[in-house]
PDB file of N, H, CA, C and O in Angstrom:
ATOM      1  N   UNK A   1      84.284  63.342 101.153  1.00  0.00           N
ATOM      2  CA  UNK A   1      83.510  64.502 100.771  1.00  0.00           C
ATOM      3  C   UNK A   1      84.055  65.714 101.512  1.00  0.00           C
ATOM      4  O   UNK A   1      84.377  65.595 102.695  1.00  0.00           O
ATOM      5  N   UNK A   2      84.167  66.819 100.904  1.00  0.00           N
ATOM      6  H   UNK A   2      83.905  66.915  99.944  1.00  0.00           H
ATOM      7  CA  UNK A   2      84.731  68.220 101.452  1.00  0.00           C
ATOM      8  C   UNK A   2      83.356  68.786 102.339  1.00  0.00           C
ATOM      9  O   UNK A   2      82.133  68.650 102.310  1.00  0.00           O
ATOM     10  N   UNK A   3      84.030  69.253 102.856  1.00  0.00           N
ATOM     11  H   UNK A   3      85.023  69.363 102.880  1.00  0.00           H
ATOM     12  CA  UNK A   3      83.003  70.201 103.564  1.00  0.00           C
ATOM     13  C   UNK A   3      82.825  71.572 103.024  1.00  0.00           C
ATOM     14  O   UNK A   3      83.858  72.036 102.541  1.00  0.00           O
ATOM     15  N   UNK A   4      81.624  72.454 102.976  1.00  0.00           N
ATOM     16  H   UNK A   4      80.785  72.077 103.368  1.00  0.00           H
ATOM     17  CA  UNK A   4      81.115  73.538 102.783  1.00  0.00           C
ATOM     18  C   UNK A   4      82.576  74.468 102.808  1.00  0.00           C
ATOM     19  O   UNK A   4      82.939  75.237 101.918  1.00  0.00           O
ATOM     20  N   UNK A   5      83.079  74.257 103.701  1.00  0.00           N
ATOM     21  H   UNK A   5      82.785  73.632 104.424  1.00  0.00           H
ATOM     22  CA  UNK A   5      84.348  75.801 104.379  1.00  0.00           C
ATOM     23  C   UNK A   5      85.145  75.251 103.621  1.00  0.00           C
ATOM     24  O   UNK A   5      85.596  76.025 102.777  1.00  0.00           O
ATOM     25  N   UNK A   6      85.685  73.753 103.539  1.00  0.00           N
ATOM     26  H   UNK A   6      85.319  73.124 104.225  1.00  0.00           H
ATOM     27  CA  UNK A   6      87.008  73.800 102.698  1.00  0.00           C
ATOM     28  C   UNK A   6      86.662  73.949 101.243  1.00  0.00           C
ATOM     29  O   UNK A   6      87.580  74.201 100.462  1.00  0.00           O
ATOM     30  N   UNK A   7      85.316  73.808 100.755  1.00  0.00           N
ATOM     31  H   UNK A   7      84.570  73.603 101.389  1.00  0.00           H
ATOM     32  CA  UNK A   7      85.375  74.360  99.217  1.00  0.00           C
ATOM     33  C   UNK A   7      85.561  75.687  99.481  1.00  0.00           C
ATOM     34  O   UNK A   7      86.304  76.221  98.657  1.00  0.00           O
ATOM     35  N   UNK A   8      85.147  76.413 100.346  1.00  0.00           N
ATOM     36  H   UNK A   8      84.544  75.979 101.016  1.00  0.00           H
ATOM     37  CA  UNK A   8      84.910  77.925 100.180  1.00  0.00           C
ATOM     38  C   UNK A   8      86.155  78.254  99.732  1.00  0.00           C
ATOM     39  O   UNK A   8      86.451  78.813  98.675  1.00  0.00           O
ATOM     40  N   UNK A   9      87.216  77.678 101.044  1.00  0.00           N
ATOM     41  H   UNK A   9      86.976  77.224 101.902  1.00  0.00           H
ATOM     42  CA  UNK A   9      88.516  78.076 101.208  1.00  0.00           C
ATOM     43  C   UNK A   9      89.454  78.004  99.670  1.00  0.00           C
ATOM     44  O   UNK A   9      90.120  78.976  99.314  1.00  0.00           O
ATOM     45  N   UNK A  10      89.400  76.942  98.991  1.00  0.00           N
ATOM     46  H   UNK A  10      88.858  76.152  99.280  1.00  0.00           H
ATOM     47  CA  UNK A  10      89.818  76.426  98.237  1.00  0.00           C
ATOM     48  C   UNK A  10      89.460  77.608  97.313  1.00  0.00           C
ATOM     49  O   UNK A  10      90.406  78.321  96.978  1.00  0.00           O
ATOM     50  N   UNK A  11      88.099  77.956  96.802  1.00  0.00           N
ATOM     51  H   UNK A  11      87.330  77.377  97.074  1.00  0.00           H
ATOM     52  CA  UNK A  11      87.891  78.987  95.760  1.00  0.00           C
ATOM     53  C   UNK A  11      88.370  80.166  96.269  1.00  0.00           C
ATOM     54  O   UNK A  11      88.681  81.081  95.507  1.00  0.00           O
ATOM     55  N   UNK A  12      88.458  80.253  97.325  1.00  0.00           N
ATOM     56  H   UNK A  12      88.205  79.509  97.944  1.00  0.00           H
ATOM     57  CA  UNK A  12      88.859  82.169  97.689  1.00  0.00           C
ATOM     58  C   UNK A  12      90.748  81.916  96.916  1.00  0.00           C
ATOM     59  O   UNK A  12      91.377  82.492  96.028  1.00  0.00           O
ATOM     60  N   UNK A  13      91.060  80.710  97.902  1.00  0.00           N
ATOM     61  H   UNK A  13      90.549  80.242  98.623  1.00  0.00           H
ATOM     62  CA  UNK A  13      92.951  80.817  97.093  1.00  0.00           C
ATOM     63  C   UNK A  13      92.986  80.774  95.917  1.00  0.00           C
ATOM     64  O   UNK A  13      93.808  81.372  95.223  1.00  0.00           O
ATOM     65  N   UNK A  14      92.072  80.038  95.510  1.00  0.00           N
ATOM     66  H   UNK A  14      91.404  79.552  96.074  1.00  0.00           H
ATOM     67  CA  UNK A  14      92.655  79.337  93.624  1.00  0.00           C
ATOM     68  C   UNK A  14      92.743  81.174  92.999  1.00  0.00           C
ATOM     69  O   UNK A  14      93.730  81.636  92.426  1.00  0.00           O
ATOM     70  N   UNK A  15      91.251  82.081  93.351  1.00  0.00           N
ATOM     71  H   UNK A  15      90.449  81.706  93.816  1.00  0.00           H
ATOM     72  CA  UNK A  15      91.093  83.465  92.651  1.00  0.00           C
ATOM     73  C   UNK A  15      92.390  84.085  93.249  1.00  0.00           C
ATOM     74  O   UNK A  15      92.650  85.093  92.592  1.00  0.00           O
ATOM     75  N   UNK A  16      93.310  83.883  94.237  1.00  0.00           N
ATOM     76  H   UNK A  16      93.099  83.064  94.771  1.00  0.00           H
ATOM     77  CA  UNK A  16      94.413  84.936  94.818  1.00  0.00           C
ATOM     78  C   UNK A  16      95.671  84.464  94.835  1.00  0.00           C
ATOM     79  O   UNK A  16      96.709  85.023  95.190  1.00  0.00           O
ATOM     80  N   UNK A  17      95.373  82.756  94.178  1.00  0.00           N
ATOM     81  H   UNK A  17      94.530  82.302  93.889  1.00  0.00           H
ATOM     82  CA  UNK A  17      97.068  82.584  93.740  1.00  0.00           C
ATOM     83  C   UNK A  17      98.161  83.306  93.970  1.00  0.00           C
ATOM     84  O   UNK A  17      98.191  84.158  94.858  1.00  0.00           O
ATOM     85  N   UNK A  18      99.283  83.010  93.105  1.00  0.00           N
ATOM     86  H   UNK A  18      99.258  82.318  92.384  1.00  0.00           H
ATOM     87  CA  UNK A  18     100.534  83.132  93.400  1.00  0.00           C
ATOM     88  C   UNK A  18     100.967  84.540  92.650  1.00  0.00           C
ATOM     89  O   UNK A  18     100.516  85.057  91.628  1.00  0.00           O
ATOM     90  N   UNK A  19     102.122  85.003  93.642  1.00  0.00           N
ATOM     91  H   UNK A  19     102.489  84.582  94.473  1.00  0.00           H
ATOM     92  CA  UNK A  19     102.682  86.310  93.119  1.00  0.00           C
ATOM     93  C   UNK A  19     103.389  86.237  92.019  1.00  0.00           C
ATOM     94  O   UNK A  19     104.476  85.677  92.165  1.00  0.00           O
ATOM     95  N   UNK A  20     103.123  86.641  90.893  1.00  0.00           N
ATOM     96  H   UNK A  20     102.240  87.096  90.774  1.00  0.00           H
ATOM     97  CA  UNK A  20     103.844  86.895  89.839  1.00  0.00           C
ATOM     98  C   UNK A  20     105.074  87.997  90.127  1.00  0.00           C
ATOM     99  O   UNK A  20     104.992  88.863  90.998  1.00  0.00           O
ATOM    100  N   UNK A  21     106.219  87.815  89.253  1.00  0.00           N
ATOM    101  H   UNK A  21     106.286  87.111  88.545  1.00  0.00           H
ATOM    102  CA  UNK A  21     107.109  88.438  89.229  1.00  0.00           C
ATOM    103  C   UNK A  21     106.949  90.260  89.050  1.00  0.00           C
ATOM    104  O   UNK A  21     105.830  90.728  88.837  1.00  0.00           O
ATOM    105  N   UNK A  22     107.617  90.760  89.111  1.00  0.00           N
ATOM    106  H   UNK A  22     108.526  90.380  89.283  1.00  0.00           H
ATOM    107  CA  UNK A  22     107.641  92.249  88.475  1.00  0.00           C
ATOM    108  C   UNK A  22     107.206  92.477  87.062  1.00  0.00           C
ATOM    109  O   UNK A  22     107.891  91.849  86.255  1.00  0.00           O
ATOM    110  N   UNK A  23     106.249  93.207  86.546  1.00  0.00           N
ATOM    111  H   UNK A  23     105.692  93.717  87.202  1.00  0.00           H
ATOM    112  CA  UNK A  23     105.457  93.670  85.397  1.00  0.00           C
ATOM    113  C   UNK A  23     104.871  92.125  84.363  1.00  0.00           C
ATOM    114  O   UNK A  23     104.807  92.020  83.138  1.00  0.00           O
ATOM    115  N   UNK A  24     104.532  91.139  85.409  1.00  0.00           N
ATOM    116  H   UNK A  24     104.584  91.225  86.404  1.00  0.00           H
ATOM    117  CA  UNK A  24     104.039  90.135  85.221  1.00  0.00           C
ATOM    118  C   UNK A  24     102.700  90.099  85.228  1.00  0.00           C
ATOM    119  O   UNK A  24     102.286  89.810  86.351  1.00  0.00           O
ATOM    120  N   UNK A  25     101.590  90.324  84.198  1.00  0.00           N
ATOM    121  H   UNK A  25     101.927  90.558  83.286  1.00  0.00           H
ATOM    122  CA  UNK A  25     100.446  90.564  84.521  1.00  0.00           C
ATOM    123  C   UNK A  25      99.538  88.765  84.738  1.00  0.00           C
ATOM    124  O   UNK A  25      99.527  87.763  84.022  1.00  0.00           O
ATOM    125  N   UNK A  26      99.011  89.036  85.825  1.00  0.00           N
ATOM    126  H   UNK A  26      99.020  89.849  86.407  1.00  0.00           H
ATOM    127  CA  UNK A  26      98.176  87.712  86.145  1.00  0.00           C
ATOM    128  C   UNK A  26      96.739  88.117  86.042  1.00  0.00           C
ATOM    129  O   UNK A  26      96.206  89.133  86.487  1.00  0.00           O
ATOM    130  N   UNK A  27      96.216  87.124  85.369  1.00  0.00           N
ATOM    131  H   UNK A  27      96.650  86.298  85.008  1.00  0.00           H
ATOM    132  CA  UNK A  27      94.935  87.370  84.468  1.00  0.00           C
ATOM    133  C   UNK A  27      94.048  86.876  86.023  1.00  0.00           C
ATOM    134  O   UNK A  27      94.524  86.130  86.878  1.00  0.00           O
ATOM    135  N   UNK A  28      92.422  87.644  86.074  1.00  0.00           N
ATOM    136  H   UNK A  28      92.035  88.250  85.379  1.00  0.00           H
ATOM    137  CA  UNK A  28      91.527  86.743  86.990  1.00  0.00           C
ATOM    138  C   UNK A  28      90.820  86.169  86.173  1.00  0.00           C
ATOM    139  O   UNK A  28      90.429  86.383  85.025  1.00  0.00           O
ATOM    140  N   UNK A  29      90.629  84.873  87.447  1.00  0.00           N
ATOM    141  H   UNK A  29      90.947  84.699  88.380  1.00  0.00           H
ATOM    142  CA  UNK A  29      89.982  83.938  87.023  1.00  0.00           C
ATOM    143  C   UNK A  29      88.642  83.588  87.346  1.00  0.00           C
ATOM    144  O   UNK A  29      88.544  83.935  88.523  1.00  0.00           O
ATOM    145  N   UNK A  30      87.351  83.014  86.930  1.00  0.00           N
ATOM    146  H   UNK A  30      87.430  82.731  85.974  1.00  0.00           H
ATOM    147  CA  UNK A  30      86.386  82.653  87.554  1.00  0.00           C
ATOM    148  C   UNK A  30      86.476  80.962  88.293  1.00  0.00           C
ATOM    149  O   UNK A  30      87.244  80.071  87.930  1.00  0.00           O
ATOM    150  N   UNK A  31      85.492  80.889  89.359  1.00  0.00           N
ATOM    151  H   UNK A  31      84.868  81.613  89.654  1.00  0.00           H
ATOM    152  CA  UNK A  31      84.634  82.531  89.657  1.00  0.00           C
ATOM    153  C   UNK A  31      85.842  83.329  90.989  1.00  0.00           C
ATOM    154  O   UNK A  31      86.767  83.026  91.742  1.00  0.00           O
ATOM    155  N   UNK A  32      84.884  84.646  90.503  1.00  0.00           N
ATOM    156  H   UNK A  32      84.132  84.892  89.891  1.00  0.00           H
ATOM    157  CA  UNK A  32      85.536  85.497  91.232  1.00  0.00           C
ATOM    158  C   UNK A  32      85.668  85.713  92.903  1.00  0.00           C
ATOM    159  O   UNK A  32      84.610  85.634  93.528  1.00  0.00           O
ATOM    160  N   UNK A  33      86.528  85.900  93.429  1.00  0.00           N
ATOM    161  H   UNK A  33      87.387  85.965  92.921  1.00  0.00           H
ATOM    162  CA  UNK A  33      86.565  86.006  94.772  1.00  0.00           C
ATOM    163  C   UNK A  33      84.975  86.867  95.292  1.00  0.00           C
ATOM    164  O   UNK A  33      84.401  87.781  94.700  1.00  0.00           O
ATOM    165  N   UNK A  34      84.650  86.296  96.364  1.00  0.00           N
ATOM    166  H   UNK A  34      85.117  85.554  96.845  1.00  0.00           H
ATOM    167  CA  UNK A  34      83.104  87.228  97.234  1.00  0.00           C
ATOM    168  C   UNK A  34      83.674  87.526  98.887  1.00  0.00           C
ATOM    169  O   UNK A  34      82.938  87.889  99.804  1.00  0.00           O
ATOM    170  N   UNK A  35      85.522  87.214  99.024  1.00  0.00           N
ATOM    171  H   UNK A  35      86.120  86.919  98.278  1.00  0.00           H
ATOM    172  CA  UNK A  35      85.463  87.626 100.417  1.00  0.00           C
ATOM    173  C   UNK A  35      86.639  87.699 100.297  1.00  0.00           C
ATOM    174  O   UNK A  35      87.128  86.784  99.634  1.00  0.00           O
ATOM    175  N   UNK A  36      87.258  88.370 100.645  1.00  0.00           N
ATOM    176  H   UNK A  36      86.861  89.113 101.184  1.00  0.00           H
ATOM    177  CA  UNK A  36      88.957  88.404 100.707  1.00  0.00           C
ATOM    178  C   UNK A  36      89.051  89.096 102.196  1.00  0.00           C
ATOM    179  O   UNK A  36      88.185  89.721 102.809  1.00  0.00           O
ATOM    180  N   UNK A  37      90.680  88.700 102.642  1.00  0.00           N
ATOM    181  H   UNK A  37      91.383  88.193 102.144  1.00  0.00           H
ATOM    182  CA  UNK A  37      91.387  89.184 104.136  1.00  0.00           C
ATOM    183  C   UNK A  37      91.517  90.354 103.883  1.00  0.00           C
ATOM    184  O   UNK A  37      91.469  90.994 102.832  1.00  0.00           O
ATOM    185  N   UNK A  38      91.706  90.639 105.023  1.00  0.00           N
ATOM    186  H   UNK A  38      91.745  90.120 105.876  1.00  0.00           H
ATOM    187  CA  UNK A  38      92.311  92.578 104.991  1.00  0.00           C
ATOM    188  C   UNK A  38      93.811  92.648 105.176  1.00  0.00           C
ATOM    189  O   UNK A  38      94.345  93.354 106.032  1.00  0.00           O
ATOM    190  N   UNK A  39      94.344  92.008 104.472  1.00  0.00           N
ATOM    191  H   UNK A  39      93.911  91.435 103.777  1.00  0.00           H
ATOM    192  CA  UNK A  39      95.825  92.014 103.445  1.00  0.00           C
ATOM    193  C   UNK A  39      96.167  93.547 103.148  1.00  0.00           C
ATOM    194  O   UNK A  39      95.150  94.070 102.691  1.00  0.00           O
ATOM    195  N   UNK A  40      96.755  94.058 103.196  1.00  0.00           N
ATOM    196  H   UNK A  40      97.581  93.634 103.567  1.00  0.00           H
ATOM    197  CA  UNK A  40      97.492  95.181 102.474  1.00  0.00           C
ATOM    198  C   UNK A  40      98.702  94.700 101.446  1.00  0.00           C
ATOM    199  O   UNK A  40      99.847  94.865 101.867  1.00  0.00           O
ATOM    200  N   UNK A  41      98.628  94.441 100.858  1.00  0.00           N
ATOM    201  H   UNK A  41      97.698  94.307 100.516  1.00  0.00           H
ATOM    202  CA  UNK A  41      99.545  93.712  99.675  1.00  0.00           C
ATOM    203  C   UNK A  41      99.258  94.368  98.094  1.00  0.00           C
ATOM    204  O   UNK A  41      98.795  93.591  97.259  1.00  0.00           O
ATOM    205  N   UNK A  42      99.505  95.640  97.734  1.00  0.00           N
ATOM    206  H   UNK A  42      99.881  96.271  98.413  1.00  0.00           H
ATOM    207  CA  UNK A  42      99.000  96.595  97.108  1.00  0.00           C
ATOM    208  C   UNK A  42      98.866  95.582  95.149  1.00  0.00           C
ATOM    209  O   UNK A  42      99.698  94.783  94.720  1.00  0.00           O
ATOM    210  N   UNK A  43      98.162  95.833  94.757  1.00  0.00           N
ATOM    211  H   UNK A  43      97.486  96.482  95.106  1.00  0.00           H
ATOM    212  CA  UNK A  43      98.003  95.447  93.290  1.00  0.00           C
ATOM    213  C   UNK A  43      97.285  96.291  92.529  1.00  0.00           C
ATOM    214  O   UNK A  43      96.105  96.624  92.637  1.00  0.00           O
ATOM    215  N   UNK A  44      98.365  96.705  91.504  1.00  0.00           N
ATOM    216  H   UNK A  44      99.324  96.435  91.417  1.00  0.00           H
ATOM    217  CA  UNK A  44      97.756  97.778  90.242  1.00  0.00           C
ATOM    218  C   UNK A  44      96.999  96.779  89.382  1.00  0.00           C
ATOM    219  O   UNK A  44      97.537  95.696  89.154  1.00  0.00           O
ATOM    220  N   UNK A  45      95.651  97.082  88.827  1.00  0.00           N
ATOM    221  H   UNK A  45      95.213  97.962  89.013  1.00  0.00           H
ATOM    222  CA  UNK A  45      94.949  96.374  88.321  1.00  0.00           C
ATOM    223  C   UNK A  45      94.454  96.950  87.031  1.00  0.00           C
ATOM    224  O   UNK A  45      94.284  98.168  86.971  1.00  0.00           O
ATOM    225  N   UNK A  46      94.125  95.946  85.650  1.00  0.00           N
ATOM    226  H   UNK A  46      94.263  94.957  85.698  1.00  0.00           H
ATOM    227  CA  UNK A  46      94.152  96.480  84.389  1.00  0.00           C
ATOM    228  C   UNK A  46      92.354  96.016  84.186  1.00  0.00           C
ATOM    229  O   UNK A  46      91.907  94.871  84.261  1.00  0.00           O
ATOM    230  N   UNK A  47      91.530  97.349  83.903  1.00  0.00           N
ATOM    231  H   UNK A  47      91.893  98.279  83.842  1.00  0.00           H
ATOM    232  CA  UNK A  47      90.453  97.345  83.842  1.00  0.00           C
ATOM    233  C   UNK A  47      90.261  97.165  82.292  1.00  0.00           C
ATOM    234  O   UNK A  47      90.814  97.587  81.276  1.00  0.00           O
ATOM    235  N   UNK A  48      88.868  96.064  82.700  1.00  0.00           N
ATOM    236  H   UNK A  48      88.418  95.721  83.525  1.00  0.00           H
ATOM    237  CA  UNK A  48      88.106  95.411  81.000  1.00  0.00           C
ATOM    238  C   UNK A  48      88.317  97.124  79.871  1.00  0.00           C
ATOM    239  O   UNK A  48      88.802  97.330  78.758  1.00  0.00           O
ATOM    240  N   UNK A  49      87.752  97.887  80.768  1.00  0.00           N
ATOM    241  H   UNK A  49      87.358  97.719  81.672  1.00  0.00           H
ATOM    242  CA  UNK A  49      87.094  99.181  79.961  1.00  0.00           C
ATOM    243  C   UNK A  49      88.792 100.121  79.450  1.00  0.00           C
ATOM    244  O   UNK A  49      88.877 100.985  78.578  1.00  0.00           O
ATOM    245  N   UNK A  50      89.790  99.650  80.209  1.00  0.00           N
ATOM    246  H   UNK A  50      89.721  98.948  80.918  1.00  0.00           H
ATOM    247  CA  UNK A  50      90.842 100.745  79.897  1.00  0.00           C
ATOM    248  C   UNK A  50      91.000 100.964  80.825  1.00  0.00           C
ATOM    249  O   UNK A  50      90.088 100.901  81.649  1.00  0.00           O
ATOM    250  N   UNK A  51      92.405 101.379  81.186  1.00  0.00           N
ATOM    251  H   UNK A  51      93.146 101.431  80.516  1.00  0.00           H
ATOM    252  CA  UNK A  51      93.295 102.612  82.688  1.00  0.00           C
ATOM    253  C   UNK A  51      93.541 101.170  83.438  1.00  0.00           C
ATOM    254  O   UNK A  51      93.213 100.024  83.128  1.00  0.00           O
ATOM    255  N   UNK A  52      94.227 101.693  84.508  1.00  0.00           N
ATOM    256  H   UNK A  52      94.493 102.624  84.760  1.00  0.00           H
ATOM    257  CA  UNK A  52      94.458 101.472  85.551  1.00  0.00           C
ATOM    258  C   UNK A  52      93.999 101.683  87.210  1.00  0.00           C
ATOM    259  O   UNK A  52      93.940 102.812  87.697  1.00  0.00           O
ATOM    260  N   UNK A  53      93.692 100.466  87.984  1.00  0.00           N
ATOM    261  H   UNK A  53      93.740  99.549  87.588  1.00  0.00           H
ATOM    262  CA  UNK A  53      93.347 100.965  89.336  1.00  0.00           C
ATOM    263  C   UNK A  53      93.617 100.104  89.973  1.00  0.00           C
ATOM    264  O   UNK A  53      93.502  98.884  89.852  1.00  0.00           O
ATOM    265  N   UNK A  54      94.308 101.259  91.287  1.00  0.00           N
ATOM    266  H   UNK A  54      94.402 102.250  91.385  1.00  0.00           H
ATOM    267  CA  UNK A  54      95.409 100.198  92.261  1.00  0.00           C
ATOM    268  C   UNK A  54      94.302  99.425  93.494  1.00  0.00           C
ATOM    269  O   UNK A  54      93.123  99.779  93.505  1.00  0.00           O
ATOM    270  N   UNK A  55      94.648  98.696  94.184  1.00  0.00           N
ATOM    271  H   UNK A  55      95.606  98.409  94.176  1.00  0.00           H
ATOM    272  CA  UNK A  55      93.621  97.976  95.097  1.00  0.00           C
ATOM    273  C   UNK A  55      94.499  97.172  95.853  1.00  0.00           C
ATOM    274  O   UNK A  55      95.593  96.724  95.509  1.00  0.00           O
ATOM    275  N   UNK A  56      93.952  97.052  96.823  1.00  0.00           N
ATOM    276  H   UNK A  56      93.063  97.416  97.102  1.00  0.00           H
ATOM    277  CA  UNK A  56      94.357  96.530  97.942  1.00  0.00           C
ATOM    278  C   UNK A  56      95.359  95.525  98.298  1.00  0.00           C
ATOM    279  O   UNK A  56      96.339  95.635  99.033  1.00  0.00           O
ATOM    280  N   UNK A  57      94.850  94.358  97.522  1.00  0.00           N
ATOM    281  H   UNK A  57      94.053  94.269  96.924  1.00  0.00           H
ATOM    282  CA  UNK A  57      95.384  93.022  97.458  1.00  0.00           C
ATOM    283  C   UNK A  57      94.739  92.535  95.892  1.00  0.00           C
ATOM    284  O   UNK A  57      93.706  92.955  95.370  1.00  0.00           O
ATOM    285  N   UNK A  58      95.562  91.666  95.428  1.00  0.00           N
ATOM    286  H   UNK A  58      96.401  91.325  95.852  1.00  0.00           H
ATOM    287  CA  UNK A  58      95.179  91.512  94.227  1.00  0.00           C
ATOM    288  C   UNK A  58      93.941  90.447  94.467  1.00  0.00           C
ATOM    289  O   UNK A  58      93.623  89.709  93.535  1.00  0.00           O
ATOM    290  N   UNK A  59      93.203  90.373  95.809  1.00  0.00           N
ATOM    291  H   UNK A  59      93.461  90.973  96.567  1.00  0.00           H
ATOM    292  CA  UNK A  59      92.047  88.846  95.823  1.00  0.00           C
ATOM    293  C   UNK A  59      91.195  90.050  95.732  1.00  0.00           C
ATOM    294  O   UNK A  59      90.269  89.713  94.995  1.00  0.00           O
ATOM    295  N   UNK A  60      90.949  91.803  96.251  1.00  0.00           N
ATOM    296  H   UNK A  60      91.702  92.076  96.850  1.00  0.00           H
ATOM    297  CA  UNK A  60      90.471  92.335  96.222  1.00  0.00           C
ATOM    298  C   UNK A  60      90.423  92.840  94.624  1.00  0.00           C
ATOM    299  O   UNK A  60      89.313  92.880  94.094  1.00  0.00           O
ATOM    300  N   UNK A  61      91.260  93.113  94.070  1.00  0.00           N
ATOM    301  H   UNK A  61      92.162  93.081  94.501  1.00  0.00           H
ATOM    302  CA  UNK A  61      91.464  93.335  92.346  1.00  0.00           C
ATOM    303  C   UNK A  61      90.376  92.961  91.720  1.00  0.00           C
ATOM    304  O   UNK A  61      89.598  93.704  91.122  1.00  0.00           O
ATOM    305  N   UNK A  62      90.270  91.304  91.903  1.00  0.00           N
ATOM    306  H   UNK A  62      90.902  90.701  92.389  1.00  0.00           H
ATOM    307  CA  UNK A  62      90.169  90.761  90.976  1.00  0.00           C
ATOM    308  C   UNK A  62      88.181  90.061  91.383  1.00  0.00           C
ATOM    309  O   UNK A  62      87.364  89.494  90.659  1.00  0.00           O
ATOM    310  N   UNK A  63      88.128  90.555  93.035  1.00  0.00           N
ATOM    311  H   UNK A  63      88.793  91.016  93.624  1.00  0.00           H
ATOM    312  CA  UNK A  63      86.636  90.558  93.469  1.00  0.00           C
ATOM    313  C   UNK A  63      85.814  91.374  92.615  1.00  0.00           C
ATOM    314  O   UNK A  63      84.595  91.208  92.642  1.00  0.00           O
ATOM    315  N   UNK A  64      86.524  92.553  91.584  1.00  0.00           N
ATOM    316  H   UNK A  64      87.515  92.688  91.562  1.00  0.00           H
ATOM    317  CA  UNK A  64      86.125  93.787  91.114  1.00  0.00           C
ATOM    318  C   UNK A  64      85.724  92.834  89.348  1.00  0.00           C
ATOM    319  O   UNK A  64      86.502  92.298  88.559  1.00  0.00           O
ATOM    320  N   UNK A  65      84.527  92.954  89.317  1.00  0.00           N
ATOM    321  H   UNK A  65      83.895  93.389  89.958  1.00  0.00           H
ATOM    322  CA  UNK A  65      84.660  92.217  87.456  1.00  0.00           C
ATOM    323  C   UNK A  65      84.787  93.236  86.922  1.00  0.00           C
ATOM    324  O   UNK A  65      83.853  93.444  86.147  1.00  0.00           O
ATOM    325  N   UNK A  66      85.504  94.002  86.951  1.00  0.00           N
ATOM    326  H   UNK A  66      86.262  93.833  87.580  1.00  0.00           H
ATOM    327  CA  UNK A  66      85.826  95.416  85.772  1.00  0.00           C
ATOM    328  C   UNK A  66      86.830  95.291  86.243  1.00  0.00           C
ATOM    329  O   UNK A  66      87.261  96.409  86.527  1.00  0.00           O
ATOM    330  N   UNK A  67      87.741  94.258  86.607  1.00  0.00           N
ATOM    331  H   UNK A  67      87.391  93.350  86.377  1.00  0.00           H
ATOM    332  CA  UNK A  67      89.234  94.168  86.221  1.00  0.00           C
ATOM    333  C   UNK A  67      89.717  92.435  85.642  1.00  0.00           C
ATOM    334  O   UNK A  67      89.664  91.263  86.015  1.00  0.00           O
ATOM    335  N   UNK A  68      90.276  93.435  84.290  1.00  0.00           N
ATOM    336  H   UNK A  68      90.319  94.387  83.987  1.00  0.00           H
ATOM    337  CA  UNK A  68      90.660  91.787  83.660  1.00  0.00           C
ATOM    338  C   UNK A  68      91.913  90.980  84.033  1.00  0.00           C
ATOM    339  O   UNK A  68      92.370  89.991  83.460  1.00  0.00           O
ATOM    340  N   UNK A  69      92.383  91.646  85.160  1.00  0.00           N
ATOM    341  H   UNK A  69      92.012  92.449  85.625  1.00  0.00           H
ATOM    342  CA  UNK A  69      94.221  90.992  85.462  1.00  0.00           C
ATOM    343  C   UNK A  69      94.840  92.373  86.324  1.00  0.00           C
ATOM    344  O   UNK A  69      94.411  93.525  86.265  1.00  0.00           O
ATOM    345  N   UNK A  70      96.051  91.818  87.179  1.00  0.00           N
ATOM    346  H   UNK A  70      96.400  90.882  87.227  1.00  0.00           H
ATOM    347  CA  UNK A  70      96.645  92.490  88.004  1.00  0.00           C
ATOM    348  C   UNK A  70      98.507  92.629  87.670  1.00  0.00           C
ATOM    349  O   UNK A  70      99.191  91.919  86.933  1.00  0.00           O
ATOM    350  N   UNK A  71      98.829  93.544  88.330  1.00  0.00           N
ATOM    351  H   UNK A  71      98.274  94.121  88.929  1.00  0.00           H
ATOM    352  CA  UNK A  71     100.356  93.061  88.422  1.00  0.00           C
ATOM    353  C   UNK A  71     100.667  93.535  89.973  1.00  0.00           C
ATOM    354  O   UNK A  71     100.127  94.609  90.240  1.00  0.00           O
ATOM    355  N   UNK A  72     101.312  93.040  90.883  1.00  0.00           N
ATOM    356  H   UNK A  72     101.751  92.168  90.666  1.00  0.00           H
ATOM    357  CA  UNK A  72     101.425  93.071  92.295  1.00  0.00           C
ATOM    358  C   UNK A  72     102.402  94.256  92.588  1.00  0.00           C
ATOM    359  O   UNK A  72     103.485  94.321  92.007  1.00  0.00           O
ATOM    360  N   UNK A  73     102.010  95.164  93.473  1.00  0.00           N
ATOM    361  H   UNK A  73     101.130  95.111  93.944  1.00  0.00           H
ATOM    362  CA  UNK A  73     102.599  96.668  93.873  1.00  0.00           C
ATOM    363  C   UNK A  73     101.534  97.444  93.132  1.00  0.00           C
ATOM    364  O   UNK A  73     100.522  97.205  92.474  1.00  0.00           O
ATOM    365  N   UNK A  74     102.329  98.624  93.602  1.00  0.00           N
ATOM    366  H   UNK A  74     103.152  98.818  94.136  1.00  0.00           H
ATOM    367  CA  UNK A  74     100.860 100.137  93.673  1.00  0.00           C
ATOM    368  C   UNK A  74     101.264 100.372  92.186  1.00  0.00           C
ATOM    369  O   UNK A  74     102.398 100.291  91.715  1.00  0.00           O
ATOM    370  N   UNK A  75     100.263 100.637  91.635  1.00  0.00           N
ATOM    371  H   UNK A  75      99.342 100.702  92.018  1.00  0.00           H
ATOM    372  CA  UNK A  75     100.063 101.666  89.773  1.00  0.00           C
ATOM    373  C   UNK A  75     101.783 102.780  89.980  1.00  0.00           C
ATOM    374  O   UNK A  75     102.349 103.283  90.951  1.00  0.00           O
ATOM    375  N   UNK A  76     102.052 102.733  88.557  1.00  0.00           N
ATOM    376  H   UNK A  76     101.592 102.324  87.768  1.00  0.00           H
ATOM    377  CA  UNK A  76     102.722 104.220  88.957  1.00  0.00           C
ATOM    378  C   UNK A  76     102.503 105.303  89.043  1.00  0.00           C
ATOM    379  O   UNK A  76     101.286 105.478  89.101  1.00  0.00           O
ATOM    380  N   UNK A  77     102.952 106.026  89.078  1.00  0.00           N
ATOM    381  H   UNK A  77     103.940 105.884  89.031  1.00  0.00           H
ATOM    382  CA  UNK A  77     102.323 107.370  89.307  1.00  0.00           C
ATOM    383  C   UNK A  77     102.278 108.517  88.005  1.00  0.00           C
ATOM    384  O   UNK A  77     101.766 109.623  88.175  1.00  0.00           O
TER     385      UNK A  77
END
């Protein structure tokens, strides 16, 4: 039987997976991250409603449910 922390642990990674390549958009998944590190690992993120908004780390992106998917580095300008 797992313990309480290693499920936690387990759901925070599965939502912050792996870096996709350059203009590789990675979709989020449920459920959504409720705690992410203070990472600086920049991710432009593609909102349900339209546009773009950059964020922190893509575990932070995707903590946001008004974003449907990320691609890793800052929005352009």
């Amino acid at each position: 039987m797992r313990s309480v922390c290693g499920v936690a642990a387990l759901l925070l990674l599965s939502a912050c997976a792996t870096q996709p390549e350059l203009g590789e958009m990675t979709q989020c998944t449920e459920p959504r991250p409720q705690v992410c590190t203070m990472e600086y690992a920049p991710a432009c993120a593609n909102l349900t409603a339209g546009g773009q908004k950059e964020y922190a780390s893509p575990c932070n992106a995707c903590a946001d449910d008004a974003v449907a998917g990320y691609v890793t580095g800052p929005c352009p300008e």
